[in-house]
C-alpha positions, 0 to 999 in steps of 0.5 A: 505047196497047196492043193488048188481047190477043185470045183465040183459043178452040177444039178440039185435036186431042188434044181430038178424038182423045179424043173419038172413042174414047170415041164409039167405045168407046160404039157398040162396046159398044151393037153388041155389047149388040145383037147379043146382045139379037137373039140371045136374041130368035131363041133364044127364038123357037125354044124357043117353036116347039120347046116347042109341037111337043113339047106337041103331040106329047105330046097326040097320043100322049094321045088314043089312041081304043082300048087294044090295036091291031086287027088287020089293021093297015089296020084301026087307027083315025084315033086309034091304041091305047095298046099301039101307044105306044112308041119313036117309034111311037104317035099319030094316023094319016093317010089312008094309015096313017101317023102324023100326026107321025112322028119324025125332021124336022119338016115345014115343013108344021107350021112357021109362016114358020120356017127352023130344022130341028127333029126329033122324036123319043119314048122310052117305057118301061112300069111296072108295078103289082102287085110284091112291091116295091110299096107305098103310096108306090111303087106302080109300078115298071120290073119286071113282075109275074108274070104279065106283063100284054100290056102295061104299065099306065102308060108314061112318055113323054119328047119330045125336040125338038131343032134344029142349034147355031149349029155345025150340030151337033145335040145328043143325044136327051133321057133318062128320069128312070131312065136310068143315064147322062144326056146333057149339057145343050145350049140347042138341045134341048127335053125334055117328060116325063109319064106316060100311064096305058092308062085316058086315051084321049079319045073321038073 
């Protein structure tokens, strides 16, 4: 009588070694779709904060109380003047007669539980109604008329809220629309551009 042969079942090592590769390969990629995904979560987070200065600095500038700053200086008012709206100039002051929120670093202080250094700066340009050039569909231009007026009847305002790359380099200040050269794009910026007519101020 003979002995049925017994069949011996089990893994190979080639089986094994095949197998941990492609276990390998599969948490490599899910590492790195991680990575990515916690990226793009903290960049949004900083557009989010960055947008929300930028809204705030804008609105600031908008609720100017009076048209033309008094004089003495220590005179100006918690709102200050539209005429007082320039470059980096402009907006509500503090007790001591400082802006509320000046250009340059943003103070922690008007940060919520953020680590990320932002700074604040503003450009501003007049334009003018009542040139020979003007017309129905152009009705404010970059030249003033003659006379020039004390100050210009609308101002266009870009904010620009910007913040270190993952270098620590910060990228360049936002352009007008009008600017001959514009500065290259970067995803640590945040641009906000709109139009403050000298009729706007809110009453405080």
């Amino acid at each position: 009588m003979r002995n049925p042969k017994i069949l011996q079942k089990g893994v190979s090592l080639i089986e094994v070694l095949i197998t941990l590769i492609v276990l390998g390969m599969g948490l490599m990629s899910l590492s790195k779709f991680q990575g990515t995904v916690m990226k793009d979560n903290s960049m949004g987070k900083e557009r989010t904060v960055a947008i929300h200065l930028a809204q705030q600095k804008l609105e600031d500038l908008r609720n100017f109380s009076i048209l033309v700053t008094p004089n003495p200086q220590t005179a100006i008012p918690p709102l200050a003047s539209y005429q007082a709206i320039v470059t980096n100039q402009g907006g509500r002051m503090d007790n001591a007669g400082n802006l509320a929120l000046p250009s340059g670093t943003v103070p922690s202080t008007e940060l919520d539980n953020s680590n990320v250094q932002y700074t604040r700066t503003w450009r501003v340009q007049g334009w003018y109604y009542g040139n020979a050039a003007t017309s129905v569909n152009n009705p404010a231009t970059l030249t003033a008329p003659s006379p020039a007026p004390a100050y210009p009847p609308l101002k266009q305002v870009v904010v620009t809220i910007k913040w270190p790359d993952k270098s620590g380099t910060l990228p360049a200040d936002c352009g007008l629309p009008t600017d001959a050269t514009q500065p290259a794009s970067a995803d640590t910026r945040v641009c906000l551009i709109s139009f403050i007519h000298q009729t706007d101020p809110t009453p405080p």
